[in-house]
N, C-alpha and C positions, 0 to 999 in steps of 0.2 A: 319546377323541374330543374335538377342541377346536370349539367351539360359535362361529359366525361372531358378529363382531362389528361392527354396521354405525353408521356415524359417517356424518355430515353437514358437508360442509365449507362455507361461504355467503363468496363473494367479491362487495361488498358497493360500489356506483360504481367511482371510480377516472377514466384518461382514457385519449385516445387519441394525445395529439401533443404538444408542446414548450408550453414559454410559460403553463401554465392553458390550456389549449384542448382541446378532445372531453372536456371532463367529461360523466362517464357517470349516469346514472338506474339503471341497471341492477341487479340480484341475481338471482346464479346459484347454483345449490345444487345440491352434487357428494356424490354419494352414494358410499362404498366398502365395500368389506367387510375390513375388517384383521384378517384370521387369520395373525398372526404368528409362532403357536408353530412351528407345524410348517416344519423345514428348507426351503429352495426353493419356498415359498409367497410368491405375490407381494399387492403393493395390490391388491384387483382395483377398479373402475373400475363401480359397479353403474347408476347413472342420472342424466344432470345433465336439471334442469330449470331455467325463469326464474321469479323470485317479482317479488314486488314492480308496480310499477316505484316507485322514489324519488319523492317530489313535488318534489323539486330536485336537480338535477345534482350529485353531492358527490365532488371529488376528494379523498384523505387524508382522509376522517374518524375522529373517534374512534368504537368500535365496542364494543358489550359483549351477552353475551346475558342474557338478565333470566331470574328465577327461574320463572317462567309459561311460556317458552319463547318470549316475542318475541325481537325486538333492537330497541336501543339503538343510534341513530346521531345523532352531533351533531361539527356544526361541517363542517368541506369547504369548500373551493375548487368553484364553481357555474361559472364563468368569468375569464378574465384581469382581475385586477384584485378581484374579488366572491369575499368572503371570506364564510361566515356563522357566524351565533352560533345559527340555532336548531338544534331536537331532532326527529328522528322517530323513532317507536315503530311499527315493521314488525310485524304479525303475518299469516303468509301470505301472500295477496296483497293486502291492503289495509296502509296506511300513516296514521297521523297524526302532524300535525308543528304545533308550536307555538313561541312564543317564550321565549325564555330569558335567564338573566343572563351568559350565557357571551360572555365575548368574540369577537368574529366571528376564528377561525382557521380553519388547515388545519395538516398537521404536526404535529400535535403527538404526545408521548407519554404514552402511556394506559395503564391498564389496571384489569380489576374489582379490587375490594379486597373486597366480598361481593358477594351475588345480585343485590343490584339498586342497586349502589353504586360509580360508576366517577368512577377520578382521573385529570385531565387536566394535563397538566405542560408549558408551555410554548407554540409553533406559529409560524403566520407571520401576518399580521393584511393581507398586501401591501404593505407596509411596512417593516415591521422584524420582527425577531425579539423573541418576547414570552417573559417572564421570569414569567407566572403561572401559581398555582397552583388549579385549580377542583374542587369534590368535587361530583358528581352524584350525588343520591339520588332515584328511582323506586320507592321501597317505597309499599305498599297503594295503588297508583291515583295518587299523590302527586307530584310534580316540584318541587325545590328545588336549588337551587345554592349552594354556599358556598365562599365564598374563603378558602383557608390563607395562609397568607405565604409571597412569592416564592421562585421559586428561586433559587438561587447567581448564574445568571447568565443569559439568555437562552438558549432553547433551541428547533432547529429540527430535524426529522428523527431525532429519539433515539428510542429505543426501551427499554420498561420490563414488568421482568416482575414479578410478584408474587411474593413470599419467603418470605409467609406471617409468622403474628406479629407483624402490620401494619409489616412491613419490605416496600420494596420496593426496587428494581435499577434503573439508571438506565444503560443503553449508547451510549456515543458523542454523536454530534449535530453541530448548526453553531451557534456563539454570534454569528453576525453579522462574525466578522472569520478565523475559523478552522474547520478540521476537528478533532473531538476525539478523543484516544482515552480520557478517562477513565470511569471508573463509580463511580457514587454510589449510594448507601444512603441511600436515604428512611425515616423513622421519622413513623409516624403516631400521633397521641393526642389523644384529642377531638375537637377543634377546631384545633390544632398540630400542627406537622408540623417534625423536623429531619433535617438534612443533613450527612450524614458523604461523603469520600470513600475510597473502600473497594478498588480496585486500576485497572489500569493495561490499556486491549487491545493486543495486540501492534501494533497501525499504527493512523491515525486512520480512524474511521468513520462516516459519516451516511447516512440512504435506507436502512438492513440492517435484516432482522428479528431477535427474541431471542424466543425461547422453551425455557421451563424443562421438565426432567425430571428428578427424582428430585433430585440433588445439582448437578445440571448445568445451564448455561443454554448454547444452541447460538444464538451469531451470525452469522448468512447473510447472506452477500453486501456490499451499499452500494457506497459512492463512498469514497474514503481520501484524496479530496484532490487525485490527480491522474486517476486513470482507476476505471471499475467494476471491482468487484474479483469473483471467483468461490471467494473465500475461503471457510472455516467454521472461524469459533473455537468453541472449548468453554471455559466460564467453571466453576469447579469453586467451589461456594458453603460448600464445605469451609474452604478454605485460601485462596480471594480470589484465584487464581492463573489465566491465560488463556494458551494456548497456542492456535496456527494446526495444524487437520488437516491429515495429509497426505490427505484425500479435498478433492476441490474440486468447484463447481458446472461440470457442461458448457458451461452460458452463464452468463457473468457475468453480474448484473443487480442494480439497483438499485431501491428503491420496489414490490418484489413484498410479498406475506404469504405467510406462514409459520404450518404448523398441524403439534403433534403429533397424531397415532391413535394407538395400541395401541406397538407399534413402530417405527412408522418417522417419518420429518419429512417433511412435505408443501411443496417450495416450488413457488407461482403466479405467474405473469404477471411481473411488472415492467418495469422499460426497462433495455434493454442498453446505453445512451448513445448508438444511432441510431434506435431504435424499438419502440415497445410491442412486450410479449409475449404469448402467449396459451397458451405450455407450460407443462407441471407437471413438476418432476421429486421423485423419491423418495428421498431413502437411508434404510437399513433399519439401526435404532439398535446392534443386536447386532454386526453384520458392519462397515459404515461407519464410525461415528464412535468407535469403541474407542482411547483415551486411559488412558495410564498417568497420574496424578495425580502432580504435581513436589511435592517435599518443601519445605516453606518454609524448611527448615533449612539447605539449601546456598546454599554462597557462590561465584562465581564466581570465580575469583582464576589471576593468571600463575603459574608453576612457578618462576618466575627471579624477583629482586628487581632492578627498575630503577635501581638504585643502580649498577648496574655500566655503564651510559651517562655514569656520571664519569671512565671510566677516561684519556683523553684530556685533562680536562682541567688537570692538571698544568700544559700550555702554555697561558700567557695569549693567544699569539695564534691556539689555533686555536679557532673557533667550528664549531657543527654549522648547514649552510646546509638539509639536505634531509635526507629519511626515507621509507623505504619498508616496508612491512610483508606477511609473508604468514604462511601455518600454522607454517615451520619458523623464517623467519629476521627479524629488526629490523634492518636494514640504514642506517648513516645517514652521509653524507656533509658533508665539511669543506670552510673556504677556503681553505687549504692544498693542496686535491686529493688526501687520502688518505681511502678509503674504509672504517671500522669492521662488521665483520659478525660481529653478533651471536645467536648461536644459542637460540631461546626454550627449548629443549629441551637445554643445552648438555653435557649429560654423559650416556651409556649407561645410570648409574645415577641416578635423579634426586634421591638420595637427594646428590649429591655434585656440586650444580649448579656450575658455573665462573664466576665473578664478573670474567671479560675477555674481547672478545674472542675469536672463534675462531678470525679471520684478517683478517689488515689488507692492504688495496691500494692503491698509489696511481697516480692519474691525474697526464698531465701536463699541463703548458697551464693553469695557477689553481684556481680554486673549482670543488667540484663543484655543482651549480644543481638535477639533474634524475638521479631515480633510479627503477624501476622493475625489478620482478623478475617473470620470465616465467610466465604461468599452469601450468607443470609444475615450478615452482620450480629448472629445472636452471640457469638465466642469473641473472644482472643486468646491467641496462643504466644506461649513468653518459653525463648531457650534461654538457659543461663549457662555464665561461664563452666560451672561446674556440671553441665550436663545434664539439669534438672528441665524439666518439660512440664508445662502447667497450663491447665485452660479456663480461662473464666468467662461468668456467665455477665451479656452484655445486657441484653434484655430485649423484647421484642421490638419489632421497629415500628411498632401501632403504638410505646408506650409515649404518656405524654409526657412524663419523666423520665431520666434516666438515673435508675438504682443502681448503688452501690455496686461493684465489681465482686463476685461470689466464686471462688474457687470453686468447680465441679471436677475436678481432675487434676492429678500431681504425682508425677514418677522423680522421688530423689534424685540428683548428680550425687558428685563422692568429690569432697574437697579436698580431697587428699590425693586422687587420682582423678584430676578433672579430666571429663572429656566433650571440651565444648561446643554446642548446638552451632551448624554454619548453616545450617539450612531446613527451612520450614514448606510443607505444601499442604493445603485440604482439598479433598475429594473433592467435587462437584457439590455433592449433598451436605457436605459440612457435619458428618461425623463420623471421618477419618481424618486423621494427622499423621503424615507423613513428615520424620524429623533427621535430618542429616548430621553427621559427629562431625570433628578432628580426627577420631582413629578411623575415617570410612566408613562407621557403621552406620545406616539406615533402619530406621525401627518403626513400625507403626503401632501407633496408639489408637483406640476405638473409645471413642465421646457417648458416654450416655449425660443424662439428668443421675446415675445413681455411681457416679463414675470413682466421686473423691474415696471411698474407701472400697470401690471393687476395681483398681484397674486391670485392663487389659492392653497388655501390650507385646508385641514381640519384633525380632530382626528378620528383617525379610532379605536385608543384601549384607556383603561385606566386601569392601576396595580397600586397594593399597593409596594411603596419602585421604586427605581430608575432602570433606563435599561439599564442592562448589553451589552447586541447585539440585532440586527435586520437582520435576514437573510432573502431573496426572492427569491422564486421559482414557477413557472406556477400559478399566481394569491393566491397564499399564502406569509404569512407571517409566520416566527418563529421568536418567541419575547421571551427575556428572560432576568427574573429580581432576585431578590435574594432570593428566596420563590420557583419558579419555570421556565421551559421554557410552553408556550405556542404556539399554534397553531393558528394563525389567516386566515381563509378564506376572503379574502376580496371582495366576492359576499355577505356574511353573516354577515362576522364580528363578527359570534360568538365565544368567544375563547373557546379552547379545551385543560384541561393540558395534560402537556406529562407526562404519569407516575401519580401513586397514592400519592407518598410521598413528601411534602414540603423539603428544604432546605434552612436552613439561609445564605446563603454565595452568593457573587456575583460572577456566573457563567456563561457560556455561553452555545452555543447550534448551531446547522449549518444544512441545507442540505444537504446530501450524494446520489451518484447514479445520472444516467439519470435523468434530466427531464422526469415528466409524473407521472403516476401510479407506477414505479419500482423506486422512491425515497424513498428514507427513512429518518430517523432524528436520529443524533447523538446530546445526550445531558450531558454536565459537571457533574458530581457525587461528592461530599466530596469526601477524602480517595484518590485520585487517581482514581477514578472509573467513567465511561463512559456507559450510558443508549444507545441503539439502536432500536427503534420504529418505526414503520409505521403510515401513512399519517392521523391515526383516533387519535396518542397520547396513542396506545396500546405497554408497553415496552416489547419486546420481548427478548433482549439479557442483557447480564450485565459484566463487563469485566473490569479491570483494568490494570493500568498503573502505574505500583511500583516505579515508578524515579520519580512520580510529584506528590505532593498534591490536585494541583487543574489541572487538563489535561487543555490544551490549545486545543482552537478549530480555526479552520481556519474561519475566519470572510470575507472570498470574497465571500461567500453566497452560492448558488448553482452549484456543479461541473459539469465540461463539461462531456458528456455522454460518453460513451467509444465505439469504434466504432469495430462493430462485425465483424468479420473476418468469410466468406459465404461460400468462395472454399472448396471443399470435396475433399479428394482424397481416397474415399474408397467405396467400389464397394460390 
């Protein structure tokens, strides 16, 4: 017989809307019953009440339960602008709250190190991002505050768990200029405190929770920089190693908490990036989040030695102008117009890789400029200077050879009037080509097996100045030249800018999200800065990226949708 085990969960202020504004007073206290052992047993859901209410509205505070059974709440954002520095000490429904040496934050990351002894690590002051270090002690009736020496660097929105051993874990955050993905190892003694860092999150994180179990710490959720993420890494405190679950959050969200039970991970509330939340969702630790742990000892490494992309150069005068890459083949093209296709995997036995070569093509009409190999690997597509478009055949990816390179399609440039290829995209299905000019023009090509002497092709757009990228997604185009990105429907063909303001500068622009209606468009800004709109070219977000003048955009077109994770385990 497994004996119910009932836990207390306390969601403790927090807000209701953008900017610091609907800061909450509020605690609410969610009572469940985690009887986890038995198979197909869910959270159950036993009684939420309200405690409290706050003496002051606190968004983001730090939070700890004390040894007596109060809690510990200091620091929170009250309103826009109104940062505080004091302390309340909840017990039930009465609250007292006094002043402290703690610097007025919100943000910050926290967490107990004993009963009645919590570290706070950084925060936001409305201002800037703060880089301190403060130890709060409440033993015997007591309140005292001491300052460690800072941390490494400003920290806002991180998240810290306890490691035990007076080590603690330091996940993600914002330093005032960037989104992080790294993790630190705090070492405390005495009055001192050092800083190791200790491994790497698979993308950047800020606004997610971290909470430890057993060997594991489980990171939910945040912001990564460019959009909320509905991710869950598991940090293995074994080996220092993090890997992304294939389970995911239903709703993304960002700035919720997160509690273990017995079993399972409790996530609450947060902001989805349009609006508070007020759902809980469950995964149940047995079934959910099951990770094999990666061995530190492996190396990631090619099969083939790169040494064999020398093989051409014997001739001084041919250089490699372009390069394409997928799972099977390194494909890279010369000024000369002949095309090297290079097989990663070049021999049946890989015990007896081939160091040349597995088929050479060439184009006519000069330099090859623009190369692109089709998402079933069976094409590649080659622009040349002169404007000519070509597609050859790769072979199947069952073949235990790989054949010769076969021209199945070729539409002339004009040497005389060159007008040369800046940009390449293929449909999903790999028998469309979408081909971008120097004079603006956009043309599609349609790939058959019977192509080389029937082509088909025509213009679907025309811009002023040259095309930067061509991204496809569900019968759209996003086209983007030095002036703007564009919107092409290609039932319509009528374009749509993305955004009200021109740009001089040759940038890009891409697809983001599922396929469908819940895609969106990420587009290149001067400055560092990155536009985010939807599907009509309405800019909704605006955001920057302080490490690069001009953001790089992922040019493989439309990303794979992210697959929602359906099991509930809460009752």
């Amino acid at each position: 017989m497994t004996l119910p085990r009932i836990a207390t969960i306390c969601v403790i202020g927090g807000c209701t809307a953008i900017r610091e504004n609907g800061a909450l007073k509020s605690i609410e206290s969610i009572e469940v019953d985690a009887r986890s052992e038995a198979p197909g047993e869910r959270l159950k859901r036993i009684e939420t009440k309200t405690m409290g209410p706050l003496q002051i509205a606190r968004r983001a505070p730090s939070v700890m339960k004390m040894s007596n059974g109060s809690i510990l709440v200091a620091g929170g954002c009250s309103g826009p602008g109104a940062h505080e520095g004091s302390i309340e000490i909840v017990c039930g429904t009465k609250s007292t709250s006094f002043d402290s040496l703690l610097p007025p934050h919100s943000c910050a990351a926290s967490s107990s190190i004993d009963p009645d002894e919590l570290l706070i690590v950084g925060g936001y002051d409305g201002f800037e991002c703060l880089n301190q270090v403060s130890l709060v002690n409440v033993a015997n009736n007591k309140q005292s505050v001491t300052r460690l020496p800072t941390f490494g660097s400003p920290l806002k929105n991180g998240a810290m768990v306890n490691g035990g051993n007076g080590e603690l874990l330091i996940f993600g955050g914002w330093d005032g200029t960037r989104t992080m993905k790294s993790i630190f190892r705090m070492k405390l003694a005495e009055k001192d405190a050092s800083l190791e860092m200790c491994g790497i999150l698979p993308h950047p994180s800020e606004g997610h929770s971290a909470n430890g179990h057993q060997n594991s710490v489980f990171i939910v959720g945040g912001y990564d920089g460019f959009a909320v993420t509905d991710r869950i890494v598991r940090f293995d405190t074994t080996n220092s190693t993090a890997k992304v679950l294939d389970v995911k959050l239903e709703v993304a969200r960002e700035n919720h908490t997160a509690q273990i039970i017995g079993n399972y991970l409790v996530v609450l509330g947060g902001w989805d990036g349009h609006n508070a939340l007020d759902s809980i969702e469950v995964c149940r630790m047995a079934r959910d989040l099951q990770w094999n742990p990666i061995s530190p000892d492996l190396l990631l490494t090619e099969l083939t030695s790169l040494d064999e992309l020398s093989f051409p150069s014997s001739s001084r005068r041919i250089r490699y102008t372009c390069v394409a890459v997928s799972q099977r083949y390194l494909i890279v093209g010369t000024c000369s117009g002949t095309v090297y296709v290079f097989s990663r995997y070049a021999s049946r036995h890989r015990s007896k890789l081939a160091s040349l070569p597995v088929s050479i093509l060439t184009i006519r009409d000069g330099s090859v400029n623009k190369l692109l190999i089709s998402p079933s690997e069976m094409h590649v597509a080659v622009g040349s200077e002169s404007g000519r478009i070509s597609v050859a055949s790769l072979g199947p990816a069952s073949a235990t050879a790989s054949p010769a390179p076969a021209l199945v399609y070729t539409v002339p440039g004009d040497v005389r009037r060159p007008d040369r290829v800046t940009a390449l995209c293929w449909a999903a299905q790999g028998d469309v080509l979408f081909a971008g000019h120097f004079t603006g023009r956009v043309v599609q090509h349609k790939i058959s097996s019977r192509s080389l002497f029937r082509t088909v092709y025509e213009q679907v757009a025309q811009f002023d100045g040259p095309i930067v990228q061509v991204s496809y997604s569900m019968g759209r185009l996003l086209i983007s030249g030095n002036s703007s990105t564009f919107l092409v429907p290609l039932d319509t063909r009528e374009s749509v800018q993305v955004g009200t303001k021109v740009r001089n500068e040759l940038m890009g622009g891409c697809f983001g999200g599922p396929d469908g209606d819940d895609a969106f468009i990420i587009a290149a800004r001067p400055h560092g800065r990155l536009w985010e709109a939807n599907l009509v070219g309405t800019v909704y977000r605006d955001f920057t990226e302080p490490n690069q003048s001009t953001p790089s955009i992922d040019t493989s077109g439309a990303m794979a949708p992210s697959r929602l994770w359906k099991s509930r385990w809460l009752e």
